[in-house]
C-alpha positions in Angstrom: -2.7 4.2 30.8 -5.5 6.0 29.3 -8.8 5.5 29.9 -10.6 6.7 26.6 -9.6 7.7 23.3 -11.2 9.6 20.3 -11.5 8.3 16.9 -12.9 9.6 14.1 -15.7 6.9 12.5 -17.2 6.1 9.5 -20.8 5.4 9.8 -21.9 6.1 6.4 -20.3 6.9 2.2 -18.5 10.2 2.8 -19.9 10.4 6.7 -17.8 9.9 10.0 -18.5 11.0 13.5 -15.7 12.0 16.4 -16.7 9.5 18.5 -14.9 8.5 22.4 -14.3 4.9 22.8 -13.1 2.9 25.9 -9.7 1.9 26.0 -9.7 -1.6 27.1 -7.7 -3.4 30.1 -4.5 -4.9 28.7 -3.5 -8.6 29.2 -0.1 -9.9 29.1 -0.3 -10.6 25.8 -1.5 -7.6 24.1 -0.4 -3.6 23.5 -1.7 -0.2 23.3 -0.3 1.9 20.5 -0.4 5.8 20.6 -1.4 6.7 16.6 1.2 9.4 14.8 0.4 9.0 11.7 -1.8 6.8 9.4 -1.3 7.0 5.6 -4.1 7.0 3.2 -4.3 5.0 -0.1 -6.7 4.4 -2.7 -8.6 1.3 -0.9 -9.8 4.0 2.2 -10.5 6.3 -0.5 -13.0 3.7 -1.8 -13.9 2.3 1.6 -14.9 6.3 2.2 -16.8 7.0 -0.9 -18.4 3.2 -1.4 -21.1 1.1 1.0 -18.8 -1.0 3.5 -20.1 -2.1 6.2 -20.0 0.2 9.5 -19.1 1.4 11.9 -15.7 1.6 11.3 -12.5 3.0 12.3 -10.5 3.2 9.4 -6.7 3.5 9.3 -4.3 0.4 8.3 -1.0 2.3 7.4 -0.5 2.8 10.5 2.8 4.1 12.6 2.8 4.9 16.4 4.4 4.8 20.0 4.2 2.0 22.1 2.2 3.3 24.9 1.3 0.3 27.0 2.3 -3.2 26.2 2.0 -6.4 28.3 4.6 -8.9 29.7 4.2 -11.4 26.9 3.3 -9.5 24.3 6.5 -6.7 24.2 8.9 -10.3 24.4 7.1 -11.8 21.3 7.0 -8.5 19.3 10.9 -7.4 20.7 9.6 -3.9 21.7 9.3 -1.8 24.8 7.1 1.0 25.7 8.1 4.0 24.1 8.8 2.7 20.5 8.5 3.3 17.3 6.6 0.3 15.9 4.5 -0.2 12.9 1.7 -2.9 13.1 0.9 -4.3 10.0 -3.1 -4.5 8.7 -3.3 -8.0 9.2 -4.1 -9.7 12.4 -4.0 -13.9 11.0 -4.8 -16.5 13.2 -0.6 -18.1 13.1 -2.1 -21.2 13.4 -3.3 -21.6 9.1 -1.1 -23.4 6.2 -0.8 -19.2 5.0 0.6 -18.3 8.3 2.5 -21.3 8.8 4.5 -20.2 5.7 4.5 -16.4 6.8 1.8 -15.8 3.7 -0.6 -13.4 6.7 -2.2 -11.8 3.8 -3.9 -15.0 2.8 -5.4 -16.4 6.4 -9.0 -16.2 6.5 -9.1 -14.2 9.4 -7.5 -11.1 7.9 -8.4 -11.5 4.7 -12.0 -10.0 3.4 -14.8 -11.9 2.1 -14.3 -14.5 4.5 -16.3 -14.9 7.1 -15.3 -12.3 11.0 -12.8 -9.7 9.6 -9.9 -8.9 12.3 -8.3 -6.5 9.9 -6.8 -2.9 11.3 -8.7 -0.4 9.8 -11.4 -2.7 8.4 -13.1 -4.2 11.6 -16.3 -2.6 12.9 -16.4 -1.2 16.0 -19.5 -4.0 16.6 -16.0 -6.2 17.6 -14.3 -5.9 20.9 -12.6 -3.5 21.8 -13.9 -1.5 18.7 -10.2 0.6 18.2 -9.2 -1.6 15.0 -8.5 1.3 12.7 -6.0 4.4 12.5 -8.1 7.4 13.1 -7.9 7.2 16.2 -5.5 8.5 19.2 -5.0 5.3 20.4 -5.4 1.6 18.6 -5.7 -1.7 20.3 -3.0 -4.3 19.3 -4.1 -8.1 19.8 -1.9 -10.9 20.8 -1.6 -11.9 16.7 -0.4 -8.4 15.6 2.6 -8.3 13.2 5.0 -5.9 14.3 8.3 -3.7 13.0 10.0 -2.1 15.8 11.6 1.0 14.1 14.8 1.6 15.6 16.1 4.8 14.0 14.4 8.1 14.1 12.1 9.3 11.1 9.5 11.9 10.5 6.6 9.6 11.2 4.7 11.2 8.3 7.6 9.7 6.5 7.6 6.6 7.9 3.6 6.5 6.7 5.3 5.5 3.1 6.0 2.2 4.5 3.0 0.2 2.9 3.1 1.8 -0.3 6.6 0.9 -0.5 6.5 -2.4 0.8 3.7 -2.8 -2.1 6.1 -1.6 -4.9 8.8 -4.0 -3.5 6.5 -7.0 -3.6 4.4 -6.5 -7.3 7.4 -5.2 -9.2 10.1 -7.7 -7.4 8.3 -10.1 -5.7 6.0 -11.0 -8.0 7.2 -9.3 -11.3 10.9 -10.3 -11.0 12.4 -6.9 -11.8 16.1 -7.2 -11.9 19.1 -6.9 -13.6 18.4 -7.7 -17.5 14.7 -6.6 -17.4 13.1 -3.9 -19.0 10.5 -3.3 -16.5 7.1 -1.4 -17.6 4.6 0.3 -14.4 1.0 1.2 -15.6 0.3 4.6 -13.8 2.1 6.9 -11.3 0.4 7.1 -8.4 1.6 6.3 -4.7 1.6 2.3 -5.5 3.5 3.6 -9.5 6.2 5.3 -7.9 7.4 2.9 -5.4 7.0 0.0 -8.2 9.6 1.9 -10.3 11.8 2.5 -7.3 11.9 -0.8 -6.4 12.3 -1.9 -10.0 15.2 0.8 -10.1 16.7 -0.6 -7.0 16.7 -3.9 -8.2 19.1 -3.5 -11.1 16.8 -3.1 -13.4 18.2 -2.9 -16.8 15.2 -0.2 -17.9 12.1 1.3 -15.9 9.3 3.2 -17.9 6.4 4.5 -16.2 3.3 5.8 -18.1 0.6 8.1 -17.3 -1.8 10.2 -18.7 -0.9 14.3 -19.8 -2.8 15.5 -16.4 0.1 13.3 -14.7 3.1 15.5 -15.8 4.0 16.3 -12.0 4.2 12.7 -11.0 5.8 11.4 -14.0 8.7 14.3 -13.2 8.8 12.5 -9.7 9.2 8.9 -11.6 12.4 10.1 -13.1 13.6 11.3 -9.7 12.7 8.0 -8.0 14.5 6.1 -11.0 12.6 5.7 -13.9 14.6 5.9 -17.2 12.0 6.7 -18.7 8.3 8.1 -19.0 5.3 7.6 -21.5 2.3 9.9 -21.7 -0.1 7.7 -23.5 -2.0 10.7 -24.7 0.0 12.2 -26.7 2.8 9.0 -27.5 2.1 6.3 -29.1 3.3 3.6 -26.6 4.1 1.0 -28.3 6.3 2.4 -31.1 8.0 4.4 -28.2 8.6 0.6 -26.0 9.8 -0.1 -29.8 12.2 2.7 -29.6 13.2 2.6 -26.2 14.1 -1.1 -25.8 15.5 -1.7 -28.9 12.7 -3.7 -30.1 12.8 -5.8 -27.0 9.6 -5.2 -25.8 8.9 -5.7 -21.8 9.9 -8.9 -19.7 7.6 -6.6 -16.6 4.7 -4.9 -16.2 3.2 -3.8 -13.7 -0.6 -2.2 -13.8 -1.8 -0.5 -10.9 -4.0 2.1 -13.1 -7.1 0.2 -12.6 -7.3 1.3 -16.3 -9.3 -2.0 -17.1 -9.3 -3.8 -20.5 -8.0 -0.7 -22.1 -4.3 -1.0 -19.8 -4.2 -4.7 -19.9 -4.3 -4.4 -23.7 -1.7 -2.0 -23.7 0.5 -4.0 -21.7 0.0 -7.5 -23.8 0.7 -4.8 -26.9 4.3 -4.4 -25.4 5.4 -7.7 -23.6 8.5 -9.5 -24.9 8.5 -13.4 -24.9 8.1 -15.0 -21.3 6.9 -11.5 -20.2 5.3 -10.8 -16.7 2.0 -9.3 -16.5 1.6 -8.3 -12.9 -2.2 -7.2 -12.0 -2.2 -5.1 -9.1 -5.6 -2.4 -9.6 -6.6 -3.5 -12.9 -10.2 -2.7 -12.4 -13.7 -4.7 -12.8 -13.8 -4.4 -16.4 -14.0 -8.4 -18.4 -10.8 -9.2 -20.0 -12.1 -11.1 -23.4 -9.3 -14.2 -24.0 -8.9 -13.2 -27.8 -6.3 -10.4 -26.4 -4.4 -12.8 -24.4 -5.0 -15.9 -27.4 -3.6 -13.4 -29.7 0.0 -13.7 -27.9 -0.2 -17.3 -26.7 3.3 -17.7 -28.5 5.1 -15.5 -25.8 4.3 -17.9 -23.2 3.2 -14.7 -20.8 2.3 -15.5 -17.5 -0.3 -13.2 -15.8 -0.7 -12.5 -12.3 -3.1 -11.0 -9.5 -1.4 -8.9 -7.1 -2.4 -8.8 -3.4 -1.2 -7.0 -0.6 2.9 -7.6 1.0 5.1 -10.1 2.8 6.7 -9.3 6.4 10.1 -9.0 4.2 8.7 -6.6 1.9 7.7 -4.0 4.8 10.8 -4.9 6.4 12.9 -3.8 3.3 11.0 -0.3 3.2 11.2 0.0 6.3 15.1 -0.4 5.8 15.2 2.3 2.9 13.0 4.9 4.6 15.4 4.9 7.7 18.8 4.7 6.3 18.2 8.8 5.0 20.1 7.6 1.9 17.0 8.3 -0.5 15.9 11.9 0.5 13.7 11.3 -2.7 11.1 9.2 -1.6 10.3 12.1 0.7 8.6 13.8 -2.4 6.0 10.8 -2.0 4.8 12.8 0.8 2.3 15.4 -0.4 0.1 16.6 2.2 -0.6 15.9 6.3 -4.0 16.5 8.0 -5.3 16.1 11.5 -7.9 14.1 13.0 -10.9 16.2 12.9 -10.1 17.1 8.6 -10.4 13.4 8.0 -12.8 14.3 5.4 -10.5 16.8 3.8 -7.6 14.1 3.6 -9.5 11.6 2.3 -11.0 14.2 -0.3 -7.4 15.3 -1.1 -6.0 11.7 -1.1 -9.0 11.3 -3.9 -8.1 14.1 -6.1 -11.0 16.2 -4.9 -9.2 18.7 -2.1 -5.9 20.3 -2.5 -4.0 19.9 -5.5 -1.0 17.4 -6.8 -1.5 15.1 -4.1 0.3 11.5 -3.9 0.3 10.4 -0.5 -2.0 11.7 2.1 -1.4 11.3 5.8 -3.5 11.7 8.7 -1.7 12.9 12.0 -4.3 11.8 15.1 
C-alpha cells in the first residue's frame, strides 16, 4: 500500500497548496480508494470562492479504485480491491433515527452546521487522517462510508455525473413527484437542470419545460436532447402566457428551481403552478420570500418544499442509467476534464470564469 499521497488543498478563497499527506495504516474495517475522477458542482465552486473553514481537501463527487480495503470492511461494503466504487459524501454515524431510516443526509454527523463535520470533501485536514476530500490521489474511507460498487465499465469522467443525476432523480421525482400526468417545470439549465428534466422525462412525464436565460441557448439545446419538450427563454418570452400556451391552460403540477434566482424565480414559478402544484426549492438563493406572493394563491393549495441533497436509491438509479450505455446523451453533461495541479482552472471553468460552455467539470487526480 502506499505510504503518502498528494492532494491539492484549499487554505484560503481561490488559494490551494499541493500538499503530501500520510496515508494512514488500515484496520479491518476501513478502505483506501485510488481517486479517478471527482466532479465539480456549484457548492465547491462556492466553498472555493467563499470563507470556509480550512484546510481542506475538497472533492465529494467522487469515483475511484479500491486500492486497499480491510477484512470487515470489503464484506460490509460487497467490494474487493480493484473496484470501481463510488463513496458517497456522507459518512453518518448508522446509529441516528435519520440513519435508522436510510435518511444519511440528515445525521448530524454529516450534515453541516452541526457540531464535528465527517463529510468527504468538507472535513479539514485538522481531523484524522486529513484525506476527506477528492483532490487527492488517494482518499481515506471510514468504517461508516456508503458505498456503490460499479460493476460495469464506464469512462470514470462519466461516471463523475453520478451526483448530479442522483440529484435530478430525487428533487424532480422524489420530492417533486414527476410522473405520468404532470406537466413538470425546472427553473434553470445547469448540471442539477438537466438531470431534473431527464429524470422528469424518464418518469413519464406528461410535459417537461426548462427555462433559462438568452446566454443559455447551448444548454437549453441540450435540455431538448435529454428530454425536455420544451424550452422557455425568459428574456425574450413571456413565460407565463407561453406555460398558458404550452399546457393548454393547465399550468404546472412541478417545479423545480435550482436557479438560485431568488424571489424573482420563486415568483415566476407561483405565476405558473396549477392547483395542488409542487414547488420544489432546490438553489433558490438568500433572497426573503414576502408571504403576500404565496397568500395571493392560497386557493391552489401549493405545497412548497426545500430540497436537500439524495437518497442511497437515487444514486443507485443513476448509477443504473450511466452504466447501461442506453443514454449516450447524458455524455453531453460532460464538458470539460482537468488534472490535479489545474484545480484552479476547473474550478474557474466549472464557475463560468475559464473555458467556455461548461456544464460539468471534472477533476482527474
Amino acid at each position: 500500500m502506499v505510504a503518502k499521497t498528494q492532494a491539492a488543498t484549499l487554505v484560503a478563497p481561490k488559494q490551494f497548496e499541493l500538499r503530501e499527506y500520510d496515508v494512514p495504516e488500515l484496520t479491518s474495517e476501513t478502505g483506501l480508494m485510488k481517486v479517478e475522477a471527482v466532479g465539480i458542482c456549484g457548492s465547491d465552486v462556492r466553498s472555493y470562492r467563499q470563507p470556509v473553514p480550512v484546510p481542506r481537501i475538497m472533492g465529494h463527487e467522487n469515483v475511484g479504485v479500491m486500492a486497499a480495503v480491510g477484512r470487515e470492511a470489503a464484506e460490509r461494503w460487497g467490494v474487493k480491491e480493484g473496484d470501481l466504487v463510488i463513496p458517497e459524501e456522507y459518512v453518518p454515524c448508522f446509529h441516528c433515527k435519520y440513519c435508522y431510516t436510510g435518511r444519511f443526509r440528515f445525521c448530524n454527523q454529516t450534515d453541516r452546521g452541526y457540531g464535528t463535520l465527517l463529510r468527504h470533501g468538507s472535513t479539514t485536514t485538522d481531523v484524522w487522517p486529513s484525506i476527506w476530500g477528492g483532490f487527492s490521489q488517494y482518499m481515506y474511507l471510514p468504517r461508516n462510508t456508503v458505498m456503490h460498487r460499479v460493476d460495469k465499465p464506464v469512462p470514470v469522467h462519466v461516471l463523475a455525473l453520478y451526483l448530479p443525476l442522483a440529484n435530478g432523480i430525487e428533487w424532480a421525482c422524489r420530492y417533486g413527484g414527476a410522473q405520468r400526468g404532470k406537466n413538470v417545470l425546472v427553473q434553470g439549465p445547469g448540471q442539477m437542470g438537466l438531470a431534473c428534466a431527464f429524470a422528469a422525462s424518464q418518469a413519464g412525464s406528461d410535459c417537461v419545460i426548462v427555462t433559462g436565460l438568452s446566454r443559455d441557448s447551448v444548454r437549453l439545446d441540450m435540455a431538448k436532447r435529454l428530454g425536455a419538450d420544451y424550452t422557455i427563454d425568459i428574456e425574450t418570452e413571456d413565460l407565463r402566457e407561453r406555460v398558458q400556451e404550452i399546457t393548454g391552460g393547465d399550468g404546472i403540477d412541478v417545479v423545480v428551481n435550482v436557479t438560485g434566482g431568488g424571489v424573482g424565480a420563486v415568483s415566476d414559478a407561483l405565476s405558473v403552478a396549477s392547483k395542488e402544484c409542487t414547488l420544489v426549492l432546490a438553489a433558490a438563493g438568500d433572497d426573503p420570500i414576502s408571504l403576500s406572493a404565496v397568500g395571493e394563491r392560497r386557493r391552489k393549495d401549493i405545497t412548497i418544499k426545500t430540497a436537500h441533497g439524495h437518497s442511497y436509491s437515487s444514486v443507485s438509479e443513476s448509477i443504473a442509467y450511466l452504466t447501461s450505455g442506453s443514454y449516450p446523451e447524458l455524455l453531453e453533461i460532460s464538458t470539460h476534464q482537468f488534472p490535479l495541479p489545474e484545480v484552479r482552472r476547473a474550478l474557474d471553468t466549472a464557475a463560468g470564469e475559464g473555458e467556455p460552455e461548461a456544464i460539468h467539470v471534472t477533476l482527474m487526480p
